[in-house]
C-alpha positions as YAML, in Angstrom:
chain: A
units: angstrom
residues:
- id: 1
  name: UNK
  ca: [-101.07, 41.80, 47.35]
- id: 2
  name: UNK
  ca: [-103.39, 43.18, 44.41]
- id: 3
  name: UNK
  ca: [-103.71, 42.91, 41.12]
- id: 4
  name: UNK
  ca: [-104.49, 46.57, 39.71]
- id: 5
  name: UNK
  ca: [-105.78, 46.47, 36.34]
- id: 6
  name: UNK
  ca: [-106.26, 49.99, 34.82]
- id: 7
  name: UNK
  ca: [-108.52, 50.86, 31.07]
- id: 8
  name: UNK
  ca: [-107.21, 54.28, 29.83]
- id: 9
  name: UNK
  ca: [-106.90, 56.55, 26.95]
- id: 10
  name: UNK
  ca: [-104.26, 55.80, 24.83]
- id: 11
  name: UNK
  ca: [-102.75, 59.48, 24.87]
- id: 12
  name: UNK
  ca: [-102.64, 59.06, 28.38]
- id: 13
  name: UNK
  ca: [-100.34, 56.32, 28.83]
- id: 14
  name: UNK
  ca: [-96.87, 58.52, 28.27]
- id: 15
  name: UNK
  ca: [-98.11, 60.51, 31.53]
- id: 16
  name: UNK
  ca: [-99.54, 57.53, 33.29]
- id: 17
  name: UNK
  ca: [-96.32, 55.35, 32.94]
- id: 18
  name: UNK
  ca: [-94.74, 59.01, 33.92]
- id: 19
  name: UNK
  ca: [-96.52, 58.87, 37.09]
- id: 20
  name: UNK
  ca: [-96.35, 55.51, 38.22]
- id: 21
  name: UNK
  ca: [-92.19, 55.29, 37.50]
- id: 22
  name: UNK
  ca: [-92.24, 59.09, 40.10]
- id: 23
  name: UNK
  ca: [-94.05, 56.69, 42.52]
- id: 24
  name: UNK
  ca: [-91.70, 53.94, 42.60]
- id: 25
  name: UNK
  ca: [-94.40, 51.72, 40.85]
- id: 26
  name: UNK
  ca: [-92.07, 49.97, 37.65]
- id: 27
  name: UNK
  ca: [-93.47, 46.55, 36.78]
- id: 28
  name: UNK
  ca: [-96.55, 46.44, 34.90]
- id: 29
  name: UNK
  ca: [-97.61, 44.82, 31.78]
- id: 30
  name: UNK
  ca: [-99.48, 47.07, 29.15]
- id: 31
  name: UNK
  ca: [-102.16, 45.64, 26.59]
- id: 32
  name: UNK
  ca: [-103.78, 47.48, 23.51]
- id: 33
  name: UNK
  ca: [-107.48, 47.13, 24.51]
- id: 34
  name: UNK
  ca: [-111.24, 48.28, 22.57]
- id: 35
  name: UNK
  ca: [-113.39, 48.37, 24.96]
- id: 36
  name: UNK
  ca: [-117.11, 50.75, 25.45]
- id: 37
  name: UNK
  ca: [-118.15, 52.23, 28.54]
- id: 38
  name: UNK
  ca: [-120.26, 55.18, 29.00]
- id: 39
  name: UNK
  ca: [-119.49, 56.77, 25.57]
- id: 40
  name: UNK
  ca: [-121.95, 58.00, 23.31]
- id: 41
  name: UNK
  ca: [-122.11, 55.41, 20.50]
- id: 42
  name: UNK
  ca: [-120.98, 57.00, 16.86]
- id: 43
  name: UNK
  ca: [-123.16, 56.24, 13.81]
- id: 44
  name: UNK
  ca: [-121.78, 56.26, 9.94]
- id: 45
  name: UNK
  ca: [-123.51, 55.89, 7.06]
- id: 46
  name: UNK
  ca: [-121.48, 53.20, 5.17]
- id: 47
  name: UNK
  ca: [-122.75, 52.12, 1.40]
- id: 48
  name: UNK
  ca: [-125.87, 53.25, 2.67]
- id: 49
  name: UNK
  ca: [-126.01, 51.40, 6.06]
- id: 50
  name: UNK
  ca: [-125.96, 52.55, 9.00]
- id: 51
  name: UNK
  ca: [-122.98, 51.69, 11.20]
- id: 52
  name: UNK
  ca: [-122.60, 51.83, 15.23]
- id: 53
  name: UNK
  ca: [-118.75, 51.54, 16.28]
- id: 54
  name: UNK
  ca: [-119.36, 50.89, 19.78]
- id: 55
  name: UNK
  ca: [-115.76, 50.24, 20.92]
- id: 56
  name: UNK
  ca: [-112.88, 52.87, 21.58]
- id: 57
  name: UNK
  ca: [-109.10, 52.27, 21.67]
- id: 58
  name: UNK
  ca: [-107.96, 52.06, 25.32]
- id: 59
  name: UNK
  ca: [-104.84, 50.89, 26.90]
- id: 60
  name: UNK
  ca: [-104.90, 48.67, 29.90]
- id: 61
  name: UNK
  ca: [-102.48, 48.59, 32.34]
- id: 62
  name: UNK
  ca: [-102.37, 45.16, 34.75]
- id: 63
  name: UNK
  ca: [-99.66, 46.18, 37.80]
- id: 64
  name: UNK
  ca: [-99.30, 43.63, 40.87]
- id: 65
  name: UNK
  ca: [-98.65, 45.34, 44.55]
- id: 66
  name: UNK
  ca: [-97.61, 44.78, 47.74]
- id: 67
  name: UNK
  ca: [-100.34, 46.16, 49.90]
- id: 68
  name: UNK
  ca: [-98.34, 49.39, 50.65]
- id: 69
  name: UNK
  ca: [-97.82, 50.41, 47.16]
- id: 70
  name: UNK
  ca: [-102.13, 49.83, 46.60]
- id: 71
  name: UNK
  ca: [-102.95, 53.62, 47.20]
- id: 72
  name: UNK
  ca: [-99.81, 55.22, 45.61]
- id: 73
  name: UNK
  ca: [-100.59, 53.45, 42.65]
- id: 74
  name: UNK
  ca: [-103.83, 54.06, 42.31]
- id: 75
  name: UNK
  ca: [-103.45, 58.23, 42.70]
- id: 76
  name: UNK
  ca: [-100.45, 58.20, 40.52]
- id: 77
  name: UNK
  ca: [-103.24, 56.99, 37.48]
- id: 78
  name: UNK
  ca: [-105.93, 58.81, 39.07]
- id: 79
  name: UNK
  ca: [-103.77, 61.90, 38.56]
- id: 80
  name: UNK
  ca: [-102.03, 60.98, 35.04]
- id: 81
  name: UNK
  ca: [-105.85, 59.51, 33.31]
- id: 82
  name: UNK
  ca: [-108.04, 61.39, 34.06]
- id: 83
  name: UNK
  ca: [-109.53, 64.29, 31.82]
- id: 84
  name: UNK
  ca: [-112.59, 64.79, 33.30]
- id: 85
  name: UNK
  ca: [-114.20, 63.53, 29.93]
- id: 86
  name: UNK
  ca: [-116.56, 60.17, 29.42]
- id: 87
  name: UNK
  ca: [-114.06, 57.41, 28.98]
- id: 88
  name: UNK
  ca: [-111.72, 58.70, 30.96]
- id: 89
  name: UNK
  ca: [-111.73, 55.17, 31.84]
- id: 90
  name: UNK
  ca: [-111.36, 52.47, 35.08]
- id: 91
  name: UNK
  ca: [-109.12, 51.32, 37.90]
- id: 92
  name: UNK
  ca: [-110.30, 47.74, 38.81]
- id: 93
  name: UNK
  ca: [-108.49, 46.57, 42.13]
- id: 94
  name: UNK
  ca: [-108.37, 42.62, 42.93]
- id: 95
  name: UNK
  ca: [-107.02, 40.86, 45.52]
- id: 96
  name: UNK
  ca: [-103.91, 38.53, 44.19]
- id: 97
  name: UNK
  ca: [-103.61, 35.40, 45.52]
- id: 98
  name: UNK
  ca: [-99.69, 34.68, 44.24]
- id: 99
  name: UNK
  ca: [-97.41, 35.91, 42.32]
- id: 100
  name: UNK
  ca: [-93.63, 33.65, 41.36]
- id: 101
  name: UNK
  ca: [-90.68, 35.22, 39.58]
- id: 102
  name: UNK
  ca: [-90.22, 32.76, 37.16]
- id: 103
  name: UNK
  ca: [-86.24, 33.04, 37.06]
- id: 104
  name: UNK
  ca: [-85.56, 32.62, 40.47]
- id: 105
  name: UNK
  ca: [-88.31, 30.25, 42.06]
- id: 106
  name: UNK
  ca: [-89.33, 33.58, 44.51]
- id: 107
  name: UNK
  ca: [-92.67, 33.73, 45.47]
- id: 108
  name: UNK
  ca: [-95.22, 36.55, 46.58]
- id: 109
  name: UNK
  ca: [-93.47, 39.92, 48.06]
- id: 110
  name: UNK
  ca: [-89.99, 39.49, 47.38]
- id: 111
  name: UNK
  ca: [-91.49, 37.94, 43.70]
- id: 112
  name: UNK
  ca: [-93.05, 41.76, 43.35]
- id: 113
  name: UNK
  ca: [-89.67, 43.36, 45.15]
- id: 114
  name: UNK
  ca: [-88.00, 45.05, 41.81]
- id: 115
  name: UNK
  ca: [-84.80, 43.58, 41.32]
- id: 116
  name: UNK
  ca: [-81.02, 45.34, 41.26]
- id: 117
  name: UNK
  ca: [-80.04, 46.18, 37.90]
- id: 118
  name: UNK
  ca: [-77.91, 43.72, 36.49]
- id: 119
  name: UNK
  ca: [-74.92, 44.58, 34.15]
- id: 120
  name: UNK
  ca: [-73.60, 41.65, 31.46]
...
């Protein structure tokens, strides 16, 4: 199992989520982020100051896999993210040491196995 944590554009998330649903891939959590990577810093003048805004709206995505879903995941953001632009982003893959759906007690692969819809 891993724990894939992805840091994208913001207007990228429609065609990410896009992706990853075509691949199967349906549970994943999704976090308004600021974060800075290898973008040029922007400078304002502000009352006279000078201003750096160092951090840049991203969206991060945090999706648990069983190991077979590890590469299909990863291409379907690949695919959907990336621009070709600095801060396109990251994919940051972890292992994940256990995962328990909290309804039903299950624990690890079948806690990750999506369920059956359920009508009420």
């Amino acid at each position: 199992m891993r724990l894939i944590t992805a840091v994208i554009r913001p207007e990228k998330l429609e065609d990410v989520k896009t992706a990853l649903f075509a691949a199967e891939v349906t549970g994943l959590t999704i976090l308004r982020v600021a974060g800075h990577g290898g973008e040029k810093i922007a400078v304002e003048t502000y009352r006279g100051a000078q201003m750096a805004y160092e951090f840049h709206e991203k969206v991060q995505l945090d999706i648990a896999v069983s190991e077979p879903f590890v590469d299909v995941t990863i291409k379907a953001i690949l695919g959907a993210a990336r621009t070709g632009e600095v801060g396109d982003g990251k994919i940051f893959v972890q292992p994940l040491e256990q995962v328990i759906r909290i309804r039903t007690g299950e624990y690890d692969i079948e806690a990750l196995t999506p369920e059956p819809m359920r009508h009420h």
